[in-house]
N, C-alpha and C positions, 0 to 999 in steps of 0.2 A: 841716611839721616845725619845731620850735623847736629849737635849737641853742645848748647853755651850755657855758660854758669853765671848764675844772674849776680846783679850789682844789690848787695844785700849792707848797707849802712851797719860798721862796729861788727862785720861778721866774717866777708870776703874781701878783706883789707890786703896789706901785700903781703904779710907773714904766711895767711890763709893761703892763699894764691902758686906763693912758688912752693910749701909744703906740701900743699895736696896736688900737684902736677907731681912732684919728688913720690909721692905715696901710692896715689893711686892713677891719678891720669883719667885721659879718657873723652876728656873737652875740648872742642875745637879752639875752644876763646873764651877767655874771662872778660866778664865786660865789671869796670871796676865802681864801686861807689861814684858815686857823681863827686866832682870838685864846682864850685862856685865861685867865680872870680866876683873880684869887687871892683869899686871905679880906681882902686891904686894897684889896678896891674901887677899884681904880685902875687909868687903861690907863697902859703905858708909855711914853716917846719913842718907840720902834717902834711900837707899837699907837695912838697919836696920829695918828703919819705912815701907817699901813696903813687911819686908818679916817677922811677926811675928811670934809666936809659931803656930803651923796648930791647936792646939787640944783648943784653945781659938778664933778660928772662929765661931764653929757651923755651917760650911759648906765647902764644899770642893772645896778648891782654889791649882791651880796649878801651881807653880813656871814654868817662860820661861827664857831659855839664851839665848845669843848673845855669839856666841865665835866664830872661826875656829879653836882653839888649842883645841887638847881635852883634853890635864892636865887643860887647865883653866875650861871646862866644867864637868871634874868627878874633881873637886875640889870644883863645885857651888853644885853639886849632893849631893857632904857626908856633907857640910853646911845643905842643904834642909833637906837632912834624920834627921839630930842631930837638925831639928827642926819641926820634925814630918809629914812631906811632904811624900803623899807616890807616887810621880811620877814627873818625871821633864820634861822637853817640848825644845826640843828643836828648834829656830827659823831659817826657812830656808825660810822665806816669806817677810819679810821686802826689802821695796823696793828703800829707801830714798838711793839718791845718796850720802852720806856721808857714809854711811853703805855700799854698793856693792863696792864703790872705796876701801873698805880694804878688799874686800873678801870676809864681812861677811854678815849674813840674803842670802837675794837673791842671791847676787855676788857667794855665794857657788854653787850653781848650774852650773853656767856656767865653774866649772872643775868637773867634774864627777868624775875623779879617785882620786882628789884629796880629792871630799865629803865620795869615796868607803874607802878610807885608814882613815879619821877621822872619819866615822861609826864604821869600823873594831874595831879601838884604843878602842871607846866609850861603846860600845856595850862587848866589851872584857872585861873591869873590872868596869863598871856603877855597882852602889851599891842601885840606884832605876832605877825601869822601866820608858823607855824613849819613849817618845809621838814626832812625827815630825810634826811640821805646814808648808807644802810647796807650793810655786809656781807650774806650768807648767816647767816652765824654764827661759829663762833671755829674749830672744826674739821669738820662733817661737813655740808653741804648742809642734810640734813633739818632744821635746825634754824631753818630760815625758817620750814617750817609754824608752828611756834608763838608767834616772831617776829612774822608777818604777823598772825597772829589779834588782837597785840595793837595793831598798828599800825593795825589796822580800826577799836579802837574810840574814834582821835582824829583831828581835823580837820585830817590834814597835807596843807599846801596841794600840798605835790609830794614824794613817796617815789623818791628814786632809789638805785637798786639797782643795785651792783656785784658781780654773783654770782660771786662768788669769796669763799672762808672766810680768815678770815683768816692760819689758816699757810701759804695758798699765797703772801703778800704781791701780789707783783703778778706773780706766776707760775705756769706749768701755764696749764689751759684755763678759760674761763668758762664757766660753765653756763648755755645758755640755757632750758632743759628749763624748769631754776628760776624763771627770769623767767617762762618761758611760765605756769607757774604761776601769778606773782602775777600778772601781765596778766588771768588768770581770775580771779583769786578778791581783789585788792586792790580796796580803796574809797573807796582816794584814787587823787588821779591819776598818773600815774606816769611817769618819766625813766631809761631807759638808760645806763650809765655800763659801759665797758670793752671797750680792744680794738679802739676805732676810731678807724684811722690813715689813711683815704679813704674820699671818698664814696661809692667802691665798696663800702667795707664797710657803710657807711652804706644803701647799699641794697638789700645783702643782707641786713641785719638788716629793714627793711622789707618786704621778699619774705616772710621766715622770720614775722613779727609788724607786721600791718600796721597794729594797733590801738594801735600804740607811735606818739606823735606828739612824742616830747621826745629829745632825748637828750645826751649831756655829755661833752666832748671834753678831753683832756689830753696826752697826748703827740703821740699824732697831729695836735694843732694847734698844740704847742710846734713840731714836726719843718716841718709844711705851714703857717704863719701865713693863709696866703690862701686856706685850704680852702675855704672855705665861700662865695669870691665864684666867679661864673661863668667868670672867666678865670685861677680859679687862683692862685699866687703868683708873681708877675711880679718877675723877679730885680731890675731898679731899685728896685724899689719894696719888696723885701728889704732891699738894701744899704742903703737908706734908714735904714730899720727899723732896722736894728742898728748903724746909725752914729747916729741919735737916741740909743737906749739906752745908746750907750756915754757919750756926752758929759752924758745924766742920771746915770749912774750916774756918772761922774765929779765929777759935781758934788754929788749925794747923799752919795756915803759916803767923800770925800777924801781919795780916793788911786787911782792906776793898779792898783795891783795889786787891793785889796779891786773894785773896777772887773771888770778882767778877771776874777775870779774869777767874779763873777757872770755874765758873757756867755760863760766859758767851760763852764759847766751849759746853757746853753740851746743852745751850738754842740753839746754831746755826742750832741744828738736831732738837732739841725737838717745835720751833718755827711755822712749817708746821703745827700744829695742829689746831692753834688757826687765826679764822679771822685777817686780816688786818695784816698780819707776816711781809710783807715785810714792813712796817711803823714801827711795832713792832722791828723789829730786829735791823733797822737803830736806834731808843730809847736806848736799851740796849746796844750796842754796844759803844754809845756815850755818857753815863752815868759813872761819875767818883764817885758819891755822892752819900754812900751805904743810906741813909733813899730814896735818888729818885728810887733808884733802889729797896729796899721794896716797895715802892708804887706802881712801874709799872710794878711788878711780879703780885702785890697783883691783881692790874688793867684789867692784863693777866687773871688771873686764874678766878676769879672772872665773868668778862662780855666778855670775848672774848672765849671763850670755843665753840667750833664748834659740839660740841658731846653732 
């Protein structure tokens, strides 16, 4: 089984990325937040800092777009190459309504011919191989069947498929029926995405589709960082983790609080673990004062540990 770490916006940023490879490991490939170019050809200070040289990671991180234009996507591609990337992702799963109101992430689904002609474009002169992360569709399941038909007739190196439409955002049930589908009838290879928060689920979904040999983890390994080694996540080696993160991020975005903000997104998953969370979580949450917020991480880790 190959195991990738989903592209999770403000959460698997590149701080996230090269500390928890440093920590715990385990992932074949980060696939990173999407970047969006615009018509002035240009990445950002963000987008700079989100998309360093590949061969100074020491692991293999996968550049994601946002576009509907395909010059602006095989314009992010020969970026990515001239920065040693050997494969780019393109995002057809986003489901925020600020993003489908332009068409793009999810919203592309819901024109087919219009996804079949910027495939066409994309696919016809991409200078790296292109990976698809998709929905179902925008509202009703059936609309993969015709989806898929088109998705067969380009060479995506890895189709992963989070079967859920996009008005359920990332709630209600996943269909697996759906996947089981394209596991029959796709022709590219294909990646699992949704709903796995343990290796248990992990191999129930193997029980259920054993010909699935990929699949792509996002909260459930924001929540378990050390999913996916053999002994699990070892509390030292948490605390670690999130005392590195905090002193990057204190140094990345200068100041405590923009700091804490950020580790208190990843605490909101990670939180479940430890006794008394929900008291816990209200603390954190309502903590503006980084030496209280060292003390009642430390306090966390320390005596509330449930494992």
């Amino acid at each position: 089984m190959r195991y990738f770490f989903a592209p999770m916006e403000g959460l698997t940023d590149s701080v996230y990325r090269r500390l928890h490879h440093r920590y715990f490991g385990g992932a074949d490939g980060y696939y990173m937040p999407f970047l969006s170019p615009t018509v002035h050809r240009s990445l950002t200070a963000r987008e700079e800092r989100e998309l360093p040289m590949a061969e100074g990671s020491g692991f293999t991180a996968i550049p994601q777009v946002l576009t509907k234009v395909p010059e602006d996507f095989l314009w992010a591609a020969e970026r990515c190459r001239d920065r040693g990337y050997g494969e780019i992702n393109l995002n057809l799963g986003c489901p925020s309504g600020t993003v489908t109101a332009k068409g793009k992430g999810a919203g592309m689904l819901a024109d087919p011919e219009a996804l079949e002609r910027f495939l066409e474009a994309v696919f016809s002169r991409t200078v790296l191989p292109v990976s698809v992360k998709t929905r179902l569709g925008m509202a009703e399941p059936e609309e993969f069947l015709r989806l898929l038909e088109i998705f067969n007739r380009y060479p995506i190196r890895l189709l992963i498929v989070h079967p859920r439409v996009r008005k359920q955002f990332y709630g209600g049930s996943v269909n697996r029926e759906m996947f089981r589908y394209a596991v029959n009838n796709s022709k590219n290879p294909l990646c699992y995405n949704g709903d796995l928060r343990s290796m248990a689920d992990i191999s129930e979904l193997s029980g259920q589709l054993p010909q699935v040999d990929a699949v792509m983890l996002g909260r459930g390994l924001i929540a378990d960082p050390g999913m996916l080694l053999p002994g699990g996540t070892d509390i030292k080696t948490l605390e670690a983790f999130y005392d590195a993160l905090l002193e990057a991020y204190l140094s990345l975005l200068g100041g405590s609080r923009n700091a804490m903000f950020r580790l208190k997104e990843h605490w909101s998953y990670l939180i479940d673990r430890f006794e008394d969370s929900e008291k816990l979580s209200k603390r954190l949450r309502k903590t503006t004062d980084l030496a209280e917020y060292r003390s009642l991480a430390a306090e966390i880790f320390h005596t509330r540990n449930r494992t």
